[in-house]
N, C-alpha and C positions, 0 to 999 in steps of 0.2 A: 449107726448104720449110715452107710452113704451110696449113693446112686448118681450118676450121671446122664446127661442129658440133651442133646442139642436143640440150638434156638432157630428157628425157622426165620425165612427171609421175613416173613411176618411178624416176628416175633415169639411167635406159640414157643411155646415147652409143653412136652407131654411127661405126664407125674405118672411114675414106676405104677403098676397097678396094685401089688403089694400096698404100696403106701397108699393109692387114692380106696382100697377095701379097710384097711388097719383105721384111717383115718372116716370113712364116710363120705367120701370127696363122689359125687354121684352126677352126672351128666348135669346142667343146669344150677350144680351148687356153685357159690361165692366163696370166691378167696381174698383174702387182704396180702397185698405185699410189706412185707414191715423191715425197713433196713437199721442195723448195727453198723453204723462204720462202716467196713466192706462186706462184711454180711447181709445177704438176703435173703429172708425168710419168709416161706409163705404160708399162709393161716387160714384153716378153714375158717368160716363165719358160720358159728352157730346160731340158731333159733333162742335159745336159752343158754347165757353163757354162764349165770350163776347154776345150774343142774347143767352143764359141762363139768363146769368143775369141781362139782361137790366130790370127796374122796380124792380130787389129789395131794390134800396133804398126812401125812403116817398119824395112824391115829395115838402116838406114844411116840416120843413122850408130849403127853398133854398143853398146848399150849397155854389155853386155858388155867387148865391146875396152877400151872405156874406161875400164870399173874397175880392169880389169886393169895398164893403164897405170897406173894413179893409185897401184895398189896395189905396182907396181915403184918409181915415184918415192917413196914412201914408204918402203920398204925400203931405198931406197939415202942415204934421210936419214938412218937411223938408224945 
């Protein structure tokens, strides 16, 4: 998705409201600006960033299982 925006003589940018509801972005919240080269991105600041982001990675295929595996084949080379 992409959206557009203009910067005030101030500075200000006002964030789509789509984005500031999808995201949590709520009167009072903190943002982090974090650059990429000419990329800039800005980040809400969560409360809790480990329960932010629990469930963003697929639960399959198992990351897990598979070290596990790896760590078997390993063991049975030695």
């Amino acid at each position: 998705m992409e959206k557009a925006s203009k910067v005030t003589v101030k500075g200000q940018v006002l964030i789509p409201g789509d984005i500031r509801k999808r995201h949590h972005i709520e009167p009072g919240s903190e943002v982090r600006f974090v650059e990429y080269g000419n990329v800039v991105c800005i980040v809400p600041i969560v409360a809790d960033p480990v329960a932010a982001a629990w469930g963003m990675l697929p639960a399959e295929p198992s990351l897990a299982d598979e070290l596990l595996e790896e760590r078997k084949r390993d063991k049975a080379r030695e």
